[in-house]
N, C-alpha and C positions, 0 to 999 in steps of 0.2 A: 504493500500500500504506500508505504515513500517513497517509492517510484515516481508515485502521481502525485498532481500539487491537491495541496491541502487550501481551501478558501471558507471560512467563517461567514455564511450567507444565510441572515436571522427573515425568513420567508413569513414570519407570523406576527411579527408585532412592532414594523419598519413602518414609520410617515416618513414622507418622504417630497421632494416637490412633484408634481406631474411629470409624469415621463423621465423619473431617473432612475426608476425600476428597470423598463424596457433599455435604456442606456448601459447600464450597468450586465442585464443580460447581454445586449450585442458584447459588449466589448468580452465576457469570458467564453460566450461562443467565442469568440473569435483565439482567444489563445488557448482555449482546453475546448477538446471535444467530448470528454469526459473529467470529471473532478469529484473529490471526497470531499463535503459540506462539513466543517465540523462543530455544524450547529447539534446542539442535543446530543441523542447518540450517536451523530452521524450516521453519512448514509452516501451514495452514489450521487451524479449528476448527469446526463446526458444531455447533452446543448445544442445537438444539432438536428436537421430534420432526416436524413435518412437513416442515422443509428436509432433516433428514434422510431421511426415505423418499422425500423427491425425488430427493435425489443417488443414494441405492442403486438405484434402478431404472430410472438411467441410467446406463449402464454405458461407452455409446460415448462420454462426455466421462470419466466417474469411472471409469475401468478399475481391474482389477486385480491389474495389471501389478508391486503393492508391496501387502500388505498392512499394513504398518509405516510409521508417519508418519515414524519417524526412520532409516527404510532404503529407500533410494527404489530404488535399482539392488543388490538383494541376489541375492548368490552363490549361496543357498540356490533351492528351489523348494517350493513344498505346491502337490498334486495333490488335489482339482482347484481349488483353491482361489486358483490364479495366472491361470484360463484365461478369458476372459470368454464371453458366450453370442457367436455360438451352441454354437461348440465344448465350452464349458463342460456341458451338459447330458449329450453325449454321452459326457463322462469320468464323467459322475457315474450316467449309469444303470446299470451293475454296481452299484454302493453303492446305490440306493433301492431296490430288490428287495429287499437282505439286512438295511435297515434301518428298512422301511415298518412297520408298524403291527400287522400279522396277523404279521411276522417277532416281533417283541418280542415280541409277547402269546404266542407260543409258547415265548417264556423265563423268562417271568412264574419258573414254580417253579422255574426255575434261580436268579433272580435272587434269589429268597427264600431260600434256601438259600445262598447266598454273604452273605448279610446276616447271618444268624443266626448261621451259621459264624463271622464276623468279628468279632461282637459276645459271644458266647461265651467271644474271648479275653481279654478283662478286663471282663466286668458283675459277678464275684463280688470283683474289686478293690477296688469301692469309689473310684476313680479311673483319669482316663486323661489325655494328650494329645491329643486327638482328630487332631490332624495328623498324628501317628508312631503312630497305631493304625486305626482304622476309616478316616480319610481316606487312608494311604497304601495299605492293603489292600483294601480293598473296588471302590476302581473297578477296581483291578489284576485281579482276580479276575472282577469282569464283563465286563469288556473281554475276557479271554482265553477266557473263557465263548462269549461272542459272536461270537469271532473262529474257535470250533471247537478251540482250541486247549489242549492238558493245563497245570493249575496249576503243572506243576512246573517253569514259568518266572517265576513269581508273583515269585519273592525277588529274579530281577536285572533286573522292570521295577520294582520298588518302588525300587532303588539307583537306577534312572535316574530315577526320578519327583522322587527327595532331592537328585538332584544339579541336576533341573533344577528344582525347588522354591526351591532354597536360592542360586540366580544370579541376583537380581533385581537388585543394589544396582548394576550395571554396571561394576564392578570389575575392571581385567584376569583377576585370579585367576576371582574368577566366571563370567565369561563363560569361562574356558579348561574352567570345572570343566562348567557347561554344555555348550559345544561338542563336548565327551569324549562325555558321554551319547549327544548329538545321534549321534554317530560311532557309540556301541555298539548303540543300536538301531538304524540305517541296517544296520549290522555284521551282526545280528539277524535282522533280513531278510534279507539279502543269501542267508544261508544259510538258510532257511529254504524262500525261492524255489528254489533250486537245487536243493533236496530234494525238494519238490515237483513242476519238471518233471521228476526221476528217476523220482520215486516218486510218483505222486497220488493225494489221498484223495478221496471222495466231496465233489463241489462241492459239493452241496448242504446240507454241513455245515462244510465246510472253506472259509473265507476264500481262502485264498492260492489252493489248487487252482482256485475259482470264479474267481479274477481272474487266472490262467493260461486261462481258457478263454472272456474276456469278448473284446470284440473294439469296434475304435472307425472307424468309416468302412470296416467289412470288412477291418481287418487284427488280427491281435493286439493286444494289449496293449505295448509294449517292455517290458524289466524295470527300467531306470532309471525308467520310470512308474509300474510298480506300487511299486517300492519309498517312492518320493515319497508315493504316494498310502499304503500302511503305515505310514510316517513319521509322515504328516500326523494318521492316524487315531488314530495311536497316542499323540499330543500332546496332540491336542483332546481325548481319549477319557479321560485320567486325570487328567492337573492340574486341566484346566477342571473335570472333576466332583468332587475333591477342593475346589476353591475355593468352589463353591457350595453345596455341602451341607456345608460348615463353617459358612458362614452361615445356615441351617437353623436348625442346632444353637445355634449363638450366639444368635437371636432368640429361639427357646425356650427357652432356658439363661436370660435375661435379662428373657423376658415368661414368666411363670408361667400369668397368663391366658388368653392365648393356647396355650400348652401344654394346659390345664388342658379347654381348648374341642375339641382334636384329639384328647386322651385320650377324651375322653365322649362323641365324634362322627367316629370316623376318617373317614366319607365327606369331612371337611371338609380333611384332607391333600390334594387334588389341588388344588384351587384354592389353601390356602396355599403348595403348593410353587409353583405359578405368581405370586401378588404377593410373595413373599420373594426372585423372580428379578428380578419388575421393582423392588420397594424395596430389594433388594442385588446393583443390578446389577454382574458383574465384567469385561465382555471388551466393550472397543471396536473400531473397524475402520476402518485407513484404505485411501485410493484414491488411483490416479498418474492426472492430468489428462493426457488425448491432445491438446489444443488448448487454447488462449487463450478464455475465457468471459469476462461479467459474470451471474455468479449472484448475486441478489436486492440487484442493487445492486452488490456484491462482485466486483472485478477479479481473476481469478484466471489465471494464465498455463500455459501449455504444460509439463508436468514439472514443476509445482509438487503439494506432496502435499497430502494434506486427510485431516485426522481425525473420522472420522465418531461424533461422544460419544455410542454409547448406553447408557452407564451418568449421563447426562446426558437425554437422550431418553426412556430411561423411566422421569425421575421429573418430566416436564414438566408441569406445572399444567395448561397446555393442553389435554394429553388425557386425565389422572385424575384428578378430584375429589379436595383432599387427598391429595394427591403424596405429601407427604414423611410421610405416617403410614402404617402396614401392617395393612392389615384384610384378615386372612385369607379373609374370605369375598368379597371385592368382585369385583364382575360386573358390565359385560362386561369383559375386561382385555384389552386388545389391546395387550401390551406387546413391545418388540421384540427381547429379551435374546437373540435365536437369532437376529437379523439381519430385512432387512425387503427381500429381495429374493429371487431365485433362488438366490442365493447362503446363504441361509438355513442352518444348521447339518443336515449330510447324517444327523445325530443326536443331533438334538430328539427323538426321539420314546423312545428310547432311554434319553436321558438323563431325560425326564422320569419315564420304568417306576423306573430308579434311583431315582432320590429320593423317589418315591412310598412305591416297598418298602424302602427306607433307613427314611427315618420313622415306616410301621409297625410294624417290626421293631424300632427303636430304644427306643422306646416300650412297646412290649410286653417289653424285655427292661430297661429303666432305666426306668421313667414320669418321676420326679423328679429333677431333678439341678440344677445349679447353678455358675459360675463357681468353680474353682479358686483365682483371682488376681482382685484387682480388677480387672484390664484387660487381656483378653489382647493380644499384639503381633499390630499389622496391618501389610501392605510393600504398597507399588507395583511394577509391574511387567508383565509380559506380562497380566496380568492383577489387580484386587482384592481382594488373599488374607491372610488369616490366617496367621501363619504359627506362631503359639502359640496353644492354645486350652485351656487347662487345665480339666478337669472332675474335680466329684467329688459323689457320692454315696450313698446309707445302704445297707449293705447288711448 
């Protein structure tokens, strides 16, 4: 292992200004293609994007027995997201039916209508937060959209969204204020499932009822697993999209141009929301080693962890012409922000309808706007998030 350089890289609980995260990964891609973090118990790094699509799509060395570089043996579980192929596939076909591609586009005018709604609540302000207005309500509301489920649990997933937002810096207190959440929506479900095998609604609109009636090897479902797997949805499905589409907004808050281009050309939104994911990449992913390798050179051992940078990955010179600049229209983009295996995000597709119809609708109801503050505040943590984003404009 002193072979390799050793770099001290605190991923959990760094502010930092905008954009010296992404700074700080180019420059160690660029001198290590791999590195020993020796944050915590330490752990592996890979920085670049073809090692990395190596590692993800081998799965029987790089398991997924940890998704967290600095939690190798956690208490917790996400469904299906702990389980490797082939088993993994079979957890996750209930979820690709409800969240394939002909499923979204049938939400399209839901998901429009949760936009507008949301944006309604302060476009005649003249200012916002974007983080404690349209980023905490808007996923909340498609997500329960999605899930078949009535708004009128909108107000205490947004509390859990604040609580689990605001525990990044690793702080006893935070992490206890986290863990609470973790507990209330577990809580959430727990009841919810119950209600459901009493009383069920039509699965075919109904989440929970459809994954009481899903089945894995010809038996049920257990409800410790569906709740895991609610958990898990319910995690991926609000922060992450609150974190990305802040970034949206920040670009176009700060490039006028580029705004100015999406104004006068909406078709040109889907592609922008696609390089704003790979030039503000926010969600890494690591893997627990089932055996002793030499990968690319690199001695790595039995239960040693390895973090997979693709917020490092897709800004690799290697595979995009001018990495580190954001041309909304560049093609082809094969960037890997949703992961680059099976394991791929169970809602990608989903997420991208969001952002799409976020930005139309943003647009259509503020065209102009501009930073509040010279510099909103950026955190580390489960992910690359804003966690101020002040806006204001003419109304």
């Amino acid at each position: 292992m002193n072979e390799y350089p050793s770099v001290e890289v605190n991923l959990t609980s760094l502010v930092t200004p905008v954009g010296a995260h992404w700074e700080q990964n180019d420059r160690l891609r660029e001198e290590f293609p791999v590195y020993w973090n020796t944050y915590g118990n330490g752990y592996w790094v890979l920085t670049r994007a073809e090692e990395i699509r190596e590692a993800s799509q081998n799965p029987a060395v790089f398991s997924n027995h940890s998704i967290v570089a600095t939690d190798p043996n956690p208490a917790y579980r996400f469904l299906p997201s702990f389980v490797d192929p082939p088993q993994h596939m079979k957890y996750r076909k209930p979820l690709n039916r409800w969240f394939s591609p002909p499923a979204v586009a049938a939400l399209v005018p839901q998901l429009r209508e949760c936009a507008a709604t949301t944006m309604q609540e302060f476009a005649a302000d003249g200012h916002t937060d974007y983080v404690n207005s349209f980023g905490d309500h808007f996923p909340v509301r498609v997500f329960l959209t999605s899930m078949g489920l009535p708004l009128e649990h909108a107000a205490f997933l947004v509390s859990c969204v604040r609580r689990m937002s605001g525990a990044r810096s690793g702080s006893p207190d935070h992490v206890a204020r986290m863990m609470g959440a973790w507990a209330d929506i577990a809580a959430f479900w727990t009841v919810l499932l119950a209600d459901r095998h009493a009383n069920p609604l039509d699965p075919d609109i109904d989440f929970v009822t459809h994954m009481t009636e899903a089945t894995i090897d010809g038996h049920p479902f257990a409800d410790d697993e569906i709740i895991d797997t609610l958990v898990t949805l319910t995690l991926g499905s609000l922060d992450t999209l609150k974190g990305q589409f802040g970034w949206c907004i920040y670009h176009f808050a700060t490039h006028p141009e580029d705004r100015q281009r999406i104004i006068d050309d909406p078709n040109l939104i889907p592609n922008a929301v696609e390089e704003i994911m790979r030039a503000y990449p926010i969600v890494g992913m690591a893997r627990k080693l089932t055996q002793d390798i030499e990968f690319h050179g690199c001695p790595m051992k039995k239960d040693d962890m390895l973090f997979l940078n693709l917020p490092s990955a897709t800004r690799d010179p290697r595979e995009f012409p001018d990495a580190d600049k954001v041309i909304i229209d560049r093609s082809p983009n094969r960037h890997m922000a949703f992961g680059a295996s099976e394991h791929r995000c169970v809602g990608s597709h989903l997420a991208r309808a969001e952002m799409i119809i976020a930005l139309e609708e943003w647009h259509r109801a503020i065209p102009h706007y501009r930073l509040g503050v010279d510099e909103p505040l950026m955190e580390l943590g489960s992910q690359i998030a804003l966690v101020s984003l002040p806006l204001v404009w003419d109304v």
